[in-house]
C-alpha positions as CSV (number, residue, x, y, z in Angstrom):
1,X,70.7,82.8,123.2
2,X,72.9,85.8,124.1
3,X,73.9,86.5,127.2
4,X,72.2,89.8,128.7
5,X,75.2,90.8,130.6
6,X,78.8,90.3,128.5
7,X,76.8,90.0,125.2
8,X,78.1,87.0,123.9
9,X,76.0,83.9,122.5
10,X,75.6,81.1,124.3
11,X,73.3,77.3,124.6
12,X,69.6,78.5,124.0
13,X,69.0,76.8,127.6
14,X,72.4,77.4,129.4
15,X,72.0,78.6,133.5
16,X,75.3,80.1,133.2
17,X,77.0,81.8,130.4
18,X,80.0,80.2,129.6
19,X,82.1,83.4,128.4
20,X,81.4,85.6,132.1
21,X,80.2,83.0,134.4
22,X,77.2,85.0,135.4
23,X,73.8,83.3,136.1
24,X,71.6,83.6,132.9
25,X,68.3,84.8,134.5
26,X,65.6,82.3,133.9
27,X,63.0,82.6,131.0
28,X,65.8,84.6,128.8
29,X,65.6,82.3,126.0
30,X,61.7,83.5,125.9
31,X,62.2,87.1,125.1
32,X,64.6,86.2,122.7
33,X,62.0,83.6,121.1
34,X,58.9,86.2,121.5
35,X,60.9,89.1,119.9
36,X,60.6,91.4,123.0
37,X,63.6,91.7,123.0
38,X,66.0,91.6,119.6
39,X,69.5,89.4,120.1
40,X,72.1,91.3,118.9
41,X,74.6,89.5,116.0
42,X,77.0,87.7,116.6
43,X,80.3,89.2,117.5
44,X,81.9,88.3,114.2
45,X,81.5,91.7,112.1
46,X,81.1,89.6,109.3
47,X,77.6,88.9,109.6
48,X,75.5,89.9,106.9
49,X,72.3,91.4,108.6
50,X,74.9,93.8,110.9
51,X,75.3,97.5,109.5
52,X,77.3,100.2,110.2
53,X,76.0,101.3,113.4
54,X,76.1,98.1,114.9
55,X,79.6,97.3,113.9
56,X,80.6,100.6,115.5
57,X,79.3,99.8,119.2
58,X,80.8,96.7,119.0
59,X,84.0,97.3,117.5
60,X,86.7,100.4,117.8
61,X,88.0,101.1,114.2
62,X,91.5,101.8,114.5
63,X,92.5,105.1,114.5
64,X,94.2,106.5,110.7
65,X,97.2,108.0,113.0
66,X,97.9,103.9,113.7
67,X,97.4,102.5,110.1
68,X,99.7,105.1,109.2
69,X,102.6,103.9,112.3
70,X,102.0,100.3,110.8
71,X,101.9,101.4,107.4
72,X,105.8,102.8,107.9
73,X,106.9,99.5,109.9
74,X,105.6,97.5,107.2
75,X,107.3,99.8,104.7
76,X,110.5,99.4,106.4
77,X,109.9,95.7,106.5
78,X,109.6,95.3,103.0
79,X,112.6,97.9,102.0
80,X,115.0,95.5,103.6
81,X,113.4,92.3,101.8
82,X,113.4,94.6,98.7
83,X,116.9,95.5,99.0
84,X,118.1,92.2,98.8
85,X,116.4,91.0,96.0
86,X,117.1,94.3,94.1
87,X,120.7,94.2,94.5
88,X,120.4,90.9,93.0
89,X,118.4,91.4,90.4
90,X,121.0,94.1,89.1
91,X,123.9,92.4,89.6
92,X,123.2,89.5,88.2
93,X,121.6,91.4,84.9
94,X,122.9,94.6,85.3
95,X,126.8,95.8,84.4
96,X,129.2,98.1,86.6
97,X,132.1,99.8,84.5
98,X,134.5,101.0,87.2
99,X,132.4,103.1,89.8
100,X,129.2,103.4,87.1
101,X,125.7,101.1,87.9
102,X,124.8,100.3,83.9
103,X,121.0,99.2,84.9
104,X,119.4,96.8,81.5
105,X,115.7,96.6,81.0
106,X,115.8,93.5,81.9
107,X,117.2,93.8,85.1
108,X,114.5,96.6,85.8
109,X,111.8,94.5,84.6
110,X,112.7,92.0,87.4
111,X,113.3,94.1,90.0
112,X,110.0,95.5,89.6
113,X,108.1,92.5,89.4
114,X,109.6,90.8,92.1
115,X,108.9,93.6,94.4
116,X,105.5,93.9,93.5
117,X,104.8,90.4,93.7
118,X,106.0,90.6,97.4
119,X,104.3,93.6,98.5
120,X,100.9,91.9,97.3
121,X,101.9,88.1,99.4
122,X,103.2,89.9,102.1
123,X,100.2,91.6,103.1
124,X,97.5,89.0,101.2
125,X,99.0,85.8,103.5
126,X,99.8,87.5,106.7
127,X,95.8,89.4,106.6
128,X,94.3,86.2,105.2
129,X,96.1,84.3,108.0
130,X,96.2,86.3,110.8
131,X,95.0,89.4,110.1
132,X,97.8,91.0,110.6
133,X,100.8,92.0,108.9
134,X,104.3,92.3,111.1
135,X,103.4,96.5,111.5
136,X,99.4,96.1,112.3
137,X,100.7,93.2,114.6
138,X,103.0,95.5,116.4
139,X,100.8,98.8,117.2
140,X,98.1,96.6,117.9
141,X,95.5,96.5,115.0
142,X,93.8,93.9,112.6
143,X,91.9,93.2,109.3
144,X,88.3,91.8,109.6
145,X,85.4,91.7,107.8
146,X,82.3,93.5,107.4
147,X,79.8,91.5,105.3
148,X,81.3,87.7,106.2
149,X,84.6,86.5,108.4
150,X,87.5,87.5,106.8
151,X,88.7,84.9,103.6
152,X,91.3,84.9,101.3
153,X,89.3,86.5,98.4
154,X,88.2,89.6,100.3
155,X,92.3,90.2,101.3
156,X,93.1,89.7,98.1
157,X,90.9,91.9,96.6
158,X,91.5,94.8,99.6
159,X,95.7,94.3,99.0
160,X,95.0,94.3,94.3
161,X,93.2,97.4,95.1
162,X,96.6,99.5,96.7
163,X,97.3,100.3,93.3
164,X,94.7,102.8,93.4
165,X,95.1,103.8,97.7
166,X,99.0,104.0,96.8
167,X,98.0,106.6,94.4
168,X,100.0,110.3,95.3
169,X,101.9,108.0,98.4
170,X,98.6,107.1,99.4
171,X,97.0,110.4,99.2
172,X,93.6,108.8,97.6
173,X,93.6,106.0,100.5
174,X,93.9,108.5,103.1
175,X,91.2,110.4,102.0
176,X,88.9,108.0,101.0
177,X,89.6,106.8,104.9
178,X,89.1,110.2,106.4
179,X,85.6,110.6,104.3
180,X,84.6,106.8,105.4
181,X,82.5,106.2,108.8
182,X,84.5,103.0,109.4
183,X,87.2,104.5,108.1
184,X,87.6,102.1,104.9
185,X,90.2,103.0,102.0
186,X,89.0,101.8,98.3
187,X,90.4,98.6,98.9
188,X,88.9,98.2,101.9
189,X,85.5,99.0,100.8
190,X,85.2,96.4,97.4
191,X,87.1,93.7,99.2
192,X,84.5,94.1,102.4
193,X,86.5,94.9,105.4
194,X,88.0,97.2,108.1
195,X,90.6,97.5,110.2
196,X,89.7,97.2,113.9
197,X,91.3,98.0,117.1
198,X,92.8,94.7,118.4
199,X,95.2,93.8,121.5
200,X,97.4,90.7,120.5
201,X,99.6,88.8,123.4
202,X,103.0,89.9,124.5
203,X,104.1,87.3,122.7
204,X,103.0,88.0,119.2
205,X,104.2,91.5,119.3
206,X,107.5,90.6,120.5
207,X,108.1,87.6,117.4
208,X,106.7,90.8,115.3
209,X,109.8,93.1,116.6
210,X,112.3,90.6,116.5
211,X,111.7,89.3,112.9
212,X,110.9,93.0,111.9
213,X,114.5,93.8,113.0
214,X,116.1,90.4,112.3
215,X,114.6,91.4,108.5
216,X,117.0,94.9,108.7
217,X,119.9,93.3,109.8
218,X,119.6,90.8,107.3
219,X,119.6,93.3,104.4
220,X,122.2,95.5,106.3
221,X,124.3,92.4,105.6
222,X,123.7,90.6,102.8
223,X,123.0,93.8,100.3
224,X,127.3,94.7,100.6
225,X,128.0,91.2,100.2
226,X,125.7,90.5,97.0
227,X,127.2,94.1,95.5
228,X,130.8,93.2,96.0
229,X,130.7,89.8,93.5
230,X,130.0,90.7,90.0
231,X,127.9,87.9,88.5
232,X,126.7,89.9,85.4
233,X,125.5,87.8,82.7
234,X,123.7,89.5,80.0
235,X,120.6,89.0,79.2
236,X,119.5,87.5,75.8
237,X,116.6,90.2,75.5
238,X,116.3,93.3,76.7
239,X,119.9,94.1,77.0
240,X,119.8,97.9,76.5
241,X,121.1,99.9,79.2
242,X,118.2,103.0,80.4
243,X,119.7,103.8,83.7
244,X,123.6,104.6,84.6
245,X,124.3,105.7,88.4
246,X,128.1,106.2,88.9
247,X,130.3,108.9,90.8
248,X,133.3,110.6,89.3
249,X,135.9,112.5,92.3
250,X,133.7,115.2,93.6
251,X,129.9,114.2,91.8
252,X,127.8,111.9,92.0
253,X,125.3,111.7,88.4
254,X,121.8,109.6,88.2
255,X,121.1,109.4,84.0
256,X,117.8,108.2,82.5
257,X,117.9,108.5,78.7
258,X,118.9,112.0,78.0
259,X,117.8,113.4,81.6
260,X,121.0,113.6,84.0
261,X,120.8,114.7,87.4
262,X,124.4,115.7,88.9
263,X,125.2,115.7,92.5
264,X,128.2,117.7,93.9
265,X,129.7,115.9,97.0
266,X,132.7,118.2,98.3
267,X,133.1,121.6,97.5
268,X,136.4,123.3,97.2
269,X,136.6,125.9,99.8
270,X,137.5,129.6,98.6
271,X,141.0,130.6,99.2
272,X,141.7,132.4,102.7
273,X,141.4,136.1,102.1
274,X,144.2,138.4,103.2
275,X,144.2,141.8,104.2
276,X,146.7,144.6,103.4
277,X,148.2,146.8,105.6
């Protein structure tokens, strides 16, 4: 039986609602049973009978300006993780020749998939979890689902599918967002769920910031300290170099087979100009 005045389901033959307190008015459970009145479902969004409308007056969809704010503390997040294990990956498989960054295929081939591989677990455990990665945590916004409670299969499916919102730096998932009523991206609307408005305790946002800033310092200290021991070994396969990065005394060059991009760093300033009398 739901309760007529906070909305929440309770016992069938409850006096009092146990969610408000409030007195249940006698004879409720016999409008409910003789369909004069129609019980709304229940508040998880993830029943099957509940459509859009109804998911709307009971939920507030969080806003795109937010996703984006989490979006960029989650992205800073993982640029520190994938700092670490880049500069790893390419000093362990990767060469430097004086002040020259000799990147192998196989070196890039790892960096890649690791950081791939993290960006799908970070945000497939912490949703599947909690709903919630460190940045959604933070500003105050979660994952649930629309057809069935949030599971593991539907955050899989809604963090596989960024390969296709990531598209143009998220261009596609943006707009498919914008154009959505319950403002789902692609991955949101094959893997079943939306992101709600949520308010988490004090305490959860604050073990958000300090791990999402213990995760920067980290990399602001381990990255020199992995770059300044060379432990090149060289691979077995896939031993070309495709990428050198390396600075001679006044430029700084990026090369990627026969494309070079230079930098200039100081310029020489013109010589004073003198005047004649």
């Amino acid at each position: 039986m739901e309760c007529p005045f906070c909305q929440r389901q309770t016992g069938a033959y409850s006096k009092q609602c146990k969610h408000c307190g409030k007195a249940i008015p006698p004879g409720q459970y016999l409008l409910e049973e003789s369909g004069i009145i129609e019980p709304t479902s229940s508040p998880s969004f993830g029943s099957s009978g509940e459509g859009t409308t109804g998911a709307q007056s009971r939920y507030r969809f969080a806003r795109l300006g937010d996703r984006f704010l989490a979006f960029v503390l989650d992205t800073a997040f993982l640029f520190g993780l994938f700092t670490i294990l880049d500069a790893w990956a390419f000093m362990r498989w990767s060469s430097v020749e004086g002040t020259e960054l000799q990147v192998t295929i196989a070196s890039l081939l790892l960096a890649v998939t690791l950081n791939a591989s993290l960006l799908f677990l970070y945000g497939f455990l912490l949703e599947a979890a909690w709903g919630a990665t460190l940045g959604k945590a933070m500003v105050g916004i979660q994952v649930e689902g629309t057809a069935r409670p949030r599971s593991f299969s539907a955050c899989a499916v809604r963090n596989l599918l960024r390969i296709i919102d990531g598209l143009g730096f998220y261009l596609v998932g943006a707009v498919v967002a914008g154009c959505s009523g319950v403002r789902q991206r692609v991955g949101d609307v094959y893997g079943r769920t939306a992101v709600i408005e949520q308010s988490f305790g004090r305490g959860i946002r604050v073990a958000a910031i300090v791990l999402w800033m213990a995760d920067l310092a980290m990399a602001g200290w381990a990255v020199p300290r992995i770059c300044s021991v060379d432990r090149f070994v060289r691979p077995v396969y896939l031993s070309q170099v495709i990428i050198r990065v390396g600075r001679s005394e006044n430029l700084a060059y990026f090369q990627v087979g026969g494309l070079t991009v230079n930098v200039q760093l100081t310029s020489t300033p013109p010589p004073p100009r003198t005047l004649g009398l």
